[in-house]
C-alpha positions in Angstrom: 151.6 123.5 79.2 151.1 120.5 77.3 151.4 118.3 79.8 148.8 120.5 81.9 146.3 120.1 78.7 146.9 116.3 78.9 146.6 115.7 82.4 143.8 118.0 82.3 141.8 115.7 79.5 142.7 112.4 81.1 141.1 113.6 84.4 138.4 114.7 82.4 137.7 111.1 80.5 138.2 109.7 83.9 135.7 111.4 85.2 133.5 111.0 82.7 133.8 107.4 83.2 133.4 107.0 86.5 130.2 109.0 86.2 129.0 106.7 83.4 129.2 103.4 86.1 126.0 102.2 87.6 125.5 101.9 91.4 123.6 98.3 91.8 124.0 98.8 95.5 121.0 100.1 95.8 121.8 104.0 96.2 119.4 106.7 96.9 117.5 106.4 93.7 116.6 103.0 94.3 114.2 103.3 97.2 111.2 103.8 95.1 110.0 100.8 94.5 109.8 99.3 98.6 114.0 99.6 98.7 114.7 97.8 95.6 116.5 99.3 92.8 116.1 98.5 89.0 116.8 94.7 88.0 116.6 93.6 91.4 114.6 91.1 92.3 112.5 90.8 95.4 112.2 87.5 97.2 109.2 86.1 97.2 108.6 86.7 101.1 109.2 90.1 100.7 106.9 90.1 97.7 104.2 88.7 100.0 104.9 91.1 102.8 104.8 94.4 100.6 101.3 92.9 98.8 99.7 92.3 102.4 101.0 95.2 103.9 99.5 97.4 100.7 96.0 95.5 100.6 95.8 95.9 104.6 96.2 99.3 104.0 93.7 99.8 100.7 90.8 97.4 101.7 90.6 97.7 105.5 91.9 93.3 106.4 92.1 92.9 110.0 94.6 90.4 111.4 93.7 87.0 110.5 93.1 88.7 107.1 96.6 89.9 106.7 97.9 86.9 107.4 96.1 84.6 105.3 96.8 86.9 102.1 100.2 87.0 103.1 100.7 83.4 103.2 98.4 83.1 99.4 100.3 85.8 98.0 103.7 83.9 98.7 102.1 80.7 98.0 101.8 82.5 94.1 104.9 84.5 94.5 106.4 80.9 94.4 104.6 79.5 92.0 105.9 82.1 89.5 109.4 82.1 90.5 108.9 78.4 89.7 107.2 78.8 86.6 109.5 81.1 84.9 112.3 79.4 86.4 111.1 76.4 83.9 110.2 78.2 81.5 113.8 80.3 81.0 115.1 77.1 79.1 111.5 76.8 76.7 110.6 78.6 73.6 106.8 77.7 74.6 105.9 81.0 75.9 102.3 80.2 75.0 102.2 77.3 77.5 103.8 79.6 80.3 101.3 82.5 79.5 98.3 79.7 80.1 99.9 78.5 83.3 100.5 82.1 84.8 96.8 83.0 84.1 95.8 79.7 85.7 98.0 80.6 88.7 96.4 84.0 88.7 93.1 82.8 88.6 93.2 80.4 91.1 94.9 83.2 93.3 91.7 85.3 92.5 89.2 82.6 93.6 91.4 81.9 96.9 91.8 85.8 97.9 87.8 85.9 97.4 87.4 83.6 100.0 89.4 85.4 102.5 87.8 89.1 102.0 84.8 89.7 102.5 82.1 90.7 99.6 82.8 94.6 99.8 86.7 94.2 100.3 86.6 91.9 97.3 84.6 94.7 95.3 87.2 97.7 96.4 89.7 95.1 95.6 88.6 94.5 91.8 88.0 98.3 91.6 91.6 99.1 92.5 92.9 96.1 90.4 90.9 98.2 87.4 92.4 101.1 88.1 95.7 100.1 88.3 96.0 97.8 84.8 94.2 101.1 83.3 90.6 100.1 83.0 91.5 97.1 81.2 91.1 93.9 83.0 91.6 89.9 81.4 88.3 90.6 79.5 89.4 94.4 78.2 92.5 92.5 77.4 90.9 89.5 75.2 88.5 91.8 73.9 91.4 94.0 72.7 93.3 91.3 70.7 89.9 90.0 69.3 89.5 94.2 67.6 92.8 93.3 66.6 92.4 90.2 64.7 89.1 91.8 63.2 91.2 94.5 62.1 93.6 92.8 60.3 91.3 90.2 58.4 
């Protein structure tokens, strides 16, 4: 009987074990986010691809469209790899948030040039809605309140 009860309990913490184990292999749970599970990183083609494929779809781009916001979107894609790539051995965090905002805003000014004036309206509509209402100017305006606050 004993060594039923221990068997029994060893099975048990096996199991238990076993259950505890993450799958990074991307299992069934992962296909949320375009077949990429938690912590892993798309490539920056594919990063491009999904981003033209999802603005093709929300703001109408026809072909040539497509493809140019592909090829700008994994023109930035890189850019960011490379900037945070550099920046994993700094402490100047500061310096990397003013690149990435000059790398976004450059992005902006390129991608206005492909759409045309009432894609680029949807498009800043659906950029709002997605960072909450609160665009670069909410943002700054935000930490300015804060500052206030706390003199």
């Amino acid at each position: 009987m004993k060594k039923l009860l221990i068997l029994f309990a060893a099975f048990a913490l096996t199991t238990g074990v076993a259950s505890a184990q993450t799958d990074n292999l991307g299992g069934q749970g992962s296909m949320a986010r375009g077949g990429m599970g938690r912590g892993m990183q798309r490539s920056p083609e594919q990063m491009a691809e999904a981003r033209a494929k999802q603005l093709t779809t929300q703001l109408g781009l026809n072909a040539e469209q497509t493809e140019k916001v592909r090829q700008l979107t994994l023109t930035q894609a890189q850019q960011m790899r490379d900037m945070r790539t550099k920046a994993a051995g700094s402490d100047d965090r500061t310096a990397m948030r003013s690149n990435m905002q000059a790398a976004r805003e450059q992005y902006d000014t390129q991608l206005k040039g492909i759409l045309t004036p009432e894609q680029y309206t949807k498009y800043g509509q659906l950029r709002e809605a997605r960072m909450g209402g609160q665009g670069a100017q909410g943002k700054m305006k935000m930490k300015e309140d804060k500052v206030k606050v706390k003199s």
